[in-house]
MMTF fields as JSON, N, C-alpha, C and O atoms, coordinates in Angstrom:
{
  "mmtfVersion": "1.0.0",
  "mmtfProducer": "UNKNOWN",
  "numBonds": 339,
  "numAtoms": 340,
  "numGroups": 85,
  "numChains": 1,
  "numModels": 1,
  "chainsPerModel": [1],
  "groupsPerChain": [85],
  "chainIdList": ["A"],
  "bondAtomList": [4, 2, 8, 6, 12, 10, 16, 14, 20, 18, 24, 22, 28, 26, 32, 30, 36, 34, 40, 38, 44, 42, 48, 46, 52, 50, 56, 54, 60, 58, 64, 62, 68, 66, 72, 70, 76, 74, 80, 78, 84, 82, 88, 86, 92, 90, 96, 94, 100, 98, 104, 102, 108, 106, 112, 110, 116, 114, 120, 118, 124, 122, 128, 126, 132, 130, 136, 134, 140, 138, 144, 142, 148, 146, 152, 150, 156, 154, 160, 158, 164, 162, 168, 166, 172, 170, 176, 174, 180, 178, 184, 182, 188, 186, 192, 190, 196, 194, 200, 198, 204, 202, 208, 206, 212, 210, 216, 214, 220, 218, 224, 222, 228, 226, 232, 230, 236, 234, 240, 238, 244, 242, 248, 246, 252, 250, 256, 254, 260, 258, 264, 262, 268, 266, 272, 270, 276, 274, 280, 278, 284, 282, 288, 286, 292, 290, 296, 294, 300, 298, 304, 302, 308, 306, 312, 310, 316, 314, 320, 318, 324, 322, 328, 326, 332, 330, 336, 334],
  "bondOrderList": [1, 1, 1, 1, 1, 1, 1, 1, 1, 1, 1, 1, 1, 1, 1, 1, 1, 1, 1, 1, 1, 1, 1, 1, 1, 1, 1, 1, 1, 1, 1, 1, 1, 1, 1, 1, 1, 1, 1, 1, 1, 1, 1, 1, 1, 1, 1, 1, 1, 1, 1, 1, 1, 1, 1, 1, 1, 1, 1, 1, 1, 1, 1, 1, 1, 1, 1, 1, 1, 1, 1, 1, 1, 1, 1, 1, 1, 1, 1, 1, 1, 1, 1, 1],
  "groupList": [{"groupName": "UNK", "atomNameList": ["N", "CA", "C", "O"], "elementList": ["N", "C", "C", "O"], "formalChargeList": [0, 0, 0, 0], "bondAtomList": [1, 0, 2, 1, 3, 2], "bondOrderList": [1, 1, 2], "singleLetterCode": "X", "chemCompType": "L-PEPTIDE LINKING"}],
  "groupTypeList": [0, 0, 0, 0, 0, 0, 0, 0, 0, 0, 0, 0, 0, 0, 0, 0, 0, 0, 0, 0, 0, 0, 0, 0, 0, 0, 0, 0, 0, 0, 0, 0, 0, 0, 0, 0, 0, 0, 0, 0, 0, 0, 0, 0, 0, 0, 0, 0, 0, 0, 0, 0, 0, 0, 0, 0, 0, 0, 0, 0, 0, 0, 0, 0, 0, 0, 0, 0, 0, 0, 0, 0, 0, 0, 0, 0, 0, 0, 0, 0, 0, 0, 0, 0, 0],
  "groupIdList": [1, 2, 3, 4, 5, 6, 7, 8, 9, 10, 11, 12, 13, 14, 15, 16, 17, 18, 19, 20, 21, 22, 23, 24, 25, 26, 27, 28, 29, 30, 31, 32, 33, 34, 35, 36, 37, 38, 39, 40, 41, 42, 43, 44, 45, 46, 47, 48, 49, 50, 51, 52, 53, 54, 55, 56, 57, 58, 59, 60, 61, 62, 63, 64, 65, 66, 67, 68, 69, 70, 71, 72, 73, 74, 75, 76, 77, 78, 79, 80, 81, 82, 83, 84, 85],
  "secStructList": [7, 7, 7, 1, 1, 7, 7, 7, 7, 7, 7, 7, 7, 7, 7, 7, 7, 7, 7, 7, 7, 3, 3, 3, 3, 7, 7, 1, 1, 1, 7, 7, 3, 3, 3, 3, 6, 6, 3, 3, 3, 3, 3, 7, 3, 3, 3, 6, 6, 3, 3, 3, 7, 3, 3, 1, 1, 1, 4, 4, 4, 7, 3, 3, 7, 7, 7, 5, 1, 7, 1, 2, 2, 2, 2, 2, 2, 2, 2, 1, 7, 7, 7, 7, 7],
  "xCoordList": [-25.074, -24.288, -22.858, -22.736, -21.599, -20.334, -19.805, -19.834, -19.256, -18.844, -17.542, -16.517, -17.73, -16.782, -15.091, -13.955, -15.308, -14.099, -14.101, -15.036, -12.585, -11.858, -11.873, -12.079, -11.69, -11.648, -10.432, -10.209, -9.674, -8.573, -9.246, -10.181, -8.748, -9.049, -8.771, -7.726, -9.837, -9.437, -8.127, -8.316, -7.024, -5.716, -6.696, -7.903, -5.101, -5.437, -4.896, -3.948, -5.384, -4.974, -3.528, -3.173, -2.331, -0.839, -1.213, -2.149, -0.263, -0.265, 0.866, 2.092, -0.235, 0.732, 2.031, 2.06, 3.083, 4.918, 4.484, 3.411, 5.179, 5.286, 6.098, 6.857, 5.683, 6.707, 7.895, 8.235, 8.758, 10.091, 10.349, 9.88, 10.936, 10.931, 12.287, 13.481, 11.855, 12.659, 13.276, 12.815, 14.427, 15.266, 16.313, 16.735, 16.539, 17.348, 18.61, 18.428, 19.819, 20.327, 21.116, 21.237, 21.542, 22.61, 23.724, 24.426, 24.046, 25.602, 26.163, 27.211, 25.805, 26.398, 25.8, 24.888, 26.62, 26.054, 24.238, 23.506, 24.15, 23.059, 22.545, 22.083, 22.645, 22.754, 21.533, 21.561, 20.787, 20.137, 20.7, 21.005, 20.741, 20.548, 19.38, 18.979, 18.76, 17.046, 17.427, 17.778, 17.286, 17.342, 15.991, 14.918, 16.373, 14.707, 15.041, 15.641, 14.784, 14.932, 16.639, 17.013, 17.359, 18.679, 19.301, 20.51, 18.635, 19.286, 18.77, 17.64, 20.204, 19.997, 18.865, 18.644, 17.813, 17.163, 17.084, 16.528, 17.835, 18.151, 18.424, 18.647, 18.545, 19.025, 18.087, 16.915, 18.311, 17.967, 18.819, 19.449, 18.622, 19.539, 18.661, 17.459, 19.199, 18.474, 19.372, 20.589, 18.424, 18.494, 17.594, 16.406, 18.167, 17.38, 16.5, 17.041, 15.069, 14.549, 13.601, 12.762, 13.934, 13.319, 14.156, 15.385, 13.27, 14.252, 13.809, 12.702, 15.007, 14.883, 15.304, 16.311, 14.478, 14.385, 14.837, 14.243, 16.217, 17.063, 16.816, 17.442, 15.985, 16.145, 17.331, 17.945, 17.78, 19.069, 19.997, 20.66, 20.437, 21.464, 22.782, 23.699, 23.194, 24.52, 23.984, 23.474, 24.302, 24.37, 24.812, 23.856, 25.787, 26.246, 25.777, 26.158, 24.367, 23.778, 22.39, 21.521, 22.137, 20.387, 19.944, 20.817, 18.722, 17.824, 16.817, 16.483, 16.346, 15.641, 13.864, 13.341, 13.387, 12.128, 10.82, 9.665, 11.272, 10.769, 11.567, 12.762, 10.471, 11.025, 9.474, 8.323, 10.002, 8.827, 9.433, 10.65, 8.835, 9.085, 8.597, 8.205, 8.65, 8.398, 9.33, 9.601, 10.142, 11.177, 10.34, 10.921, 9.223, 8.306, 7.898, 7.925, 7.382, 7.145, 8.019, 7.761, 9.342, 10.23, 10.908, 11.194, 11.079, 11.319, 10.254, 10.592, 9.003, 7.48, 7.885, 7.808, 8.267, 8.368, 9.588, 10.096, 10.554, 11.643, 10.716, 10.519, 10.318, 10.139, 8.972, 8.935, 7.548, 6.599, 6.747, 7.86, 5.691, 5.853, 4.937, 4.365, 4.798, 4.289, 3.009, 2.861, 1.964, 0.719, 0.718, 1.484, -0.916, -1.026, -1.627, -2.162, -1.661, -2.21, -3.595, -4.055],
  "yCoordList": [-49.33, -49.749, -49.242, -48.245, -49.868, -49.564, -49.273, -50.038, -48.289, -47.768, -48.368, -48.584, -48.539, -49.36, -48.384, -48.815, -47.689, -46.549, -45.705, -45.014, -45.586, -44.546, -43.247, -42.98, -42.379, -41.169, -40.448, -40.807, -39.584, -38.814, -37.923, -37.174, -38.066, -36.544, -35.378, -35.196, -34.294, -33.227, -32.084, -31.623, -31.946, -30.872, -30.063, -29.827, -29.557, -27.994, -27.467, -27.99, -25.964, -24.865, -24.585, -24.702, -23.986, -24.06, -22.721, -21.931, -22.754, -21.607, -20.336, -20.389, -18.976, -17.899, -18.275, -18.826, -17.783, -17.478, -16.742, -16.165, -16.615, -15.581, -14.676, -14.894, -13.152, -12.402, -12.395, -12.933, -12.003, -12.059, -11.361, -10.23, -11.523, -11.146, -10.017, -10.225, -9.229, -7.672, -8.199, -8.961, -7.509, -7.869, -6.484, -5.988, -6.082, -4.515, -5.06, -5.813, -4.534, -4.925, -3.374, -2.453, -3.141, -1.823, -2.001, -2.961, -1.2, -1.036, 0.123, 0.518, 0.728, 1.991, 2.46, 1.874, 3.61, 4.009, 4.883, 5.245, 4.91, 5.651, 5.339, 6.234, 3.984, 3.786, 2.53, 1.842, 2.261, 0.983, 0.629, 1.425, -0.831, -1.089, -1.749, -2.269, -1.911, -2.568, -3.426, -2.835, -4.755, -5.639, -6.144, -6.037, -6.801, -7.474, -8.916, -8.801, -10.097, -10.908, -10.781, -10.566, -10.886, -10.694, -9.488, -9.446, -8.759, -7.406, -6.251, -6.002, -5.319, -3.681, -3.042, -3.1, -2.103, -1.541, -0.382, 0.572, -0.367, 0.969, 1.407, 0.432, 2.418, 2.909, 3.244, 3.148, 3.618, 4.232, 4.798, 4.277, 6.344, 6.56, 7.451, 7.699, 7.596, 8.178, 9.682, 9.847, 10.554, 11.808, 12.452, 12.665, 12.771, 13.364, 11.728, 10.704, 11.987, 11.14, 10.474, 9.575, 11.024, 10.616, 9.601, 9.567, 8.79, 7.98, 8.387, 8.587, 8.418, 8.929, 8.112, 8.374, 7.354, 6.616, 7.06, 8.041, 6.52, 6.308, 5.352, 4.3, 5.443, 4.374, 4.201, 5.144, 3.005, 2.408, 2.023, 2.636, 0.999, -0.296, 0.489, -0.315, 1.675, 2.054, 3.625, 4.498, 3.679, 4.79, 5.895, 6.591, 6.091, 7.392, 8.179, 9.231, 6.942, 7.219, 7.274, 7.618, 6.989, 6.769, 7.801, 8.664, 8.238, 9.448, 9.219, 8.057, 10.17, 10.62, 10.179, 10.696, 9.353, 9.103, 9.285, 9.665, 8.974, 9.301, 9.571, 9.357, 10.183, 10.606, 10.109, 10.392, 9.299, 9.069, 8.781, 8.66, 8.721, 8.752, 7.085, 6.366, 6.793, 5.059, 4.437, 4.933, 3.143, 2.933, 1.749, 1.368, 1.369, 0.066, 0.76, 0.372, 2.186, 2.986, 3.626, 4.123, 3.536, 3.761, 2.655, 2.864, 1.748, 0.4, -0.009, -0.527, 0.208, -0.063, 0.744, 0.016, 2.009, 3.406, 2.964, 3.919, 1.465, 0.96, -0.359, -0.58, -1.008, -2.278, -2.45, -3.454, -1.459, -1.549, -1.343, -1.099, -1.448, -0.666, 0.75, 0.795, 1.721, 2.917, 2.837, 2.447, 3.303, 3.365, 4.226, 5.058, 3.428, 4.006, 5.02, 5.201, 6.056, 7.421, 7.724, 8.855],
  "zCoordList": [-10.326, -11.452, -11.256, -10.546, -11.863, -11.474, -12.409, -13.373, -12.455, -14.153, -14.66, -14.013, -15.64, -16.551, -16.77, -16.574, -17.002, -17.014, -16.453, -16.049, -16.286, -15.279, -15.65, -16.834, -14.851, -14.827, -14.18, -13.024, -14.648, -13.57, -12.77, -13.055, -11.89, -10.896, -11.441, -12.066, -11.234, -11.993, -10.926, -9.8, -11.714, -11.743, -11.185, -11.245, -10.295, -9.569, -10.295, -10.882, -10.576, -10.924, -10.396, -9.223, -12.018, -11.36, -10.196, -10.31, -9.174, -8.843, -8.614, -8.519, -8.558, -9.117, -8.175, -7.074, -9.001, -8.137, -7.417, -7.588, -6.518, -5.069, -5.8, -6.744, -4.94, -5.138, -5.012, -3.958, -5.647, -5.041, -3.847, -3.977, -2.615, -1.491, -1.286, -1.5, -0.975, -0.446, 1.017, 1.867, 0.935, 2.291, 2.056, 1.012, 3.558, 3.764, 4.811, 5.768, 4.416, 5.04, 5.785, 4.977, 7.009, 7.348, 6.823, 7.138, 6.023, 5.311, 6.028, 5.517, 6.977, 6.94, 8.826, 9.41, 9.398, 10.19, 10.262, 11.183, 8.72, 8.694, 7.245, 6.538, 6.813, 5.589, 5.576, 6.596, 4.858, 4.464, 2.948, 2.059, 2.935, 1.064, 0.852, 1.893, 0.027, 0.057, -1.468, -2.489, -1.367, -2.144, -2.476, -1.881, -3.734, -4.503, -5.209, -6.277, -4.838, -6.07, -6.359, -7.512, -5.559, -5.003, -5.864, -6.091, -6.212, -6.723, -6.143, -5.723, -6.21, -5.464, -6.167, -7.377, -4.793, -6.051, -5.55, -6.095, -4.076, -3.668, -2.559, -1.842, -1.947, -0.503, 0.43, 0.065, 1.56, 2.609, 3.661, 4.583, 3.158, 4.16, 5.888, 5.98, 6.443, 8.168, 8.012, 8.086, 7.801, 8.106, 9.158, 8.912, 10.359, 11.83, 12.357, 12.773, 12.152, 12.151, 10.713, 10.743, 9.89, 8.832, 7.877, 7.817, 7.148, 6.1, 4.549, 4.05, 4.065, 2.98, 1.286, 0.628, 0.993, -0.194, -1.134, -1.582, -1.962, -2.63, -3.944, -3.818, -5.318, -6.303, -6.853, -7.354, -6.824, -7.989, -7.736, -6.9, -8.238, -7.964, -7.888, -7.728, -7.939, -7.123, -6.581, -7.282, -4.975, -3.77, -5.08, -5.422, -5.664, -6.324, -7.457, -7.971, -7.808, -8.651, -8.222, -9.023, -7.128, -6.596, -6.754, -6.849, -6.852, -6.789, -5.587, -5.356, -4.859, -4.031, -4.69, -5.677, -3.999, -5.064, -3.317, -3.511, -1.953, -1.095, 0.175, 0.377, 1.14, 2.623, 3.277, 2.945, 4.28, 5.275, 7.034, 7.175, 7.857, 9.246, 8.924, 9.843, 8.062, 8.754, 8.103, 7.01, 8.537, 7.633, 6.499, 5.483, 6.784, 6.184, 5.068, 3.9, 5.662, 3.636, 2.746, 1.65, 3.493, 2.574, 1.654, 0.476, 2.155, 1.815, 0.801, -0.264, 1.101, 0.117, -1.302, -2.292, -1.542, -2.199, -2.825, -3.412, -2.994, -3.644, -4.419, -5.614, -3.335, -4.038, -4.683, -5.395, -4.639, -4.905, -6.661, -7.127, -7.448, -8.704, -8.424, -7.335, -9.204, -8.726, -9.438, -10.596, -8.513, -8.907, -10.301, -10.786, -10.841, -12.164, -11.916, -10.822, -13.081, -13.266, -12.834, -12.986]
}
């Protein structure tokens, strides 16, 4: 038998936005800036061999929030949100 009425195809699910994507650029001989969603969200600067994570949209005001020997978890330790309690 051939059915008399139509049917729509059933919609996909919308899907989630992507994160906004982090990008670092060298400002400095020893300097990183670490961007988010085209805004500053903080520094990196190279002390010996370590990098040392900087929060906040201006260098003179950043605070020290990490230090790691990798520059990928310092960069993570800006753009991530901070684990819950």
């Amino acid at each position: 038998m051939v059915p008399t009425t139509s049917t729509s195809p059933p919609t996909a699910a919308p899907r989630a936005t992507a994160p906004p994507l982090e990008s670092i650029a060298l400002i400095g001989p020893t300097t990183y800036e670490v961007h988010r969603a085209d805004a500053v969200v903080g520094y990196i600067d190279i002390v010996g061999g370590v990098y040392v994570a900087l929060s906040g949209s201006r260098y003179d005001h950043a605070v020290e929030v990490r230090q790691s020997i990798v520059l990928d978890t310092a960069v993570a330790a800006l753009t991530q949100p901070p684990a819950a309690a």
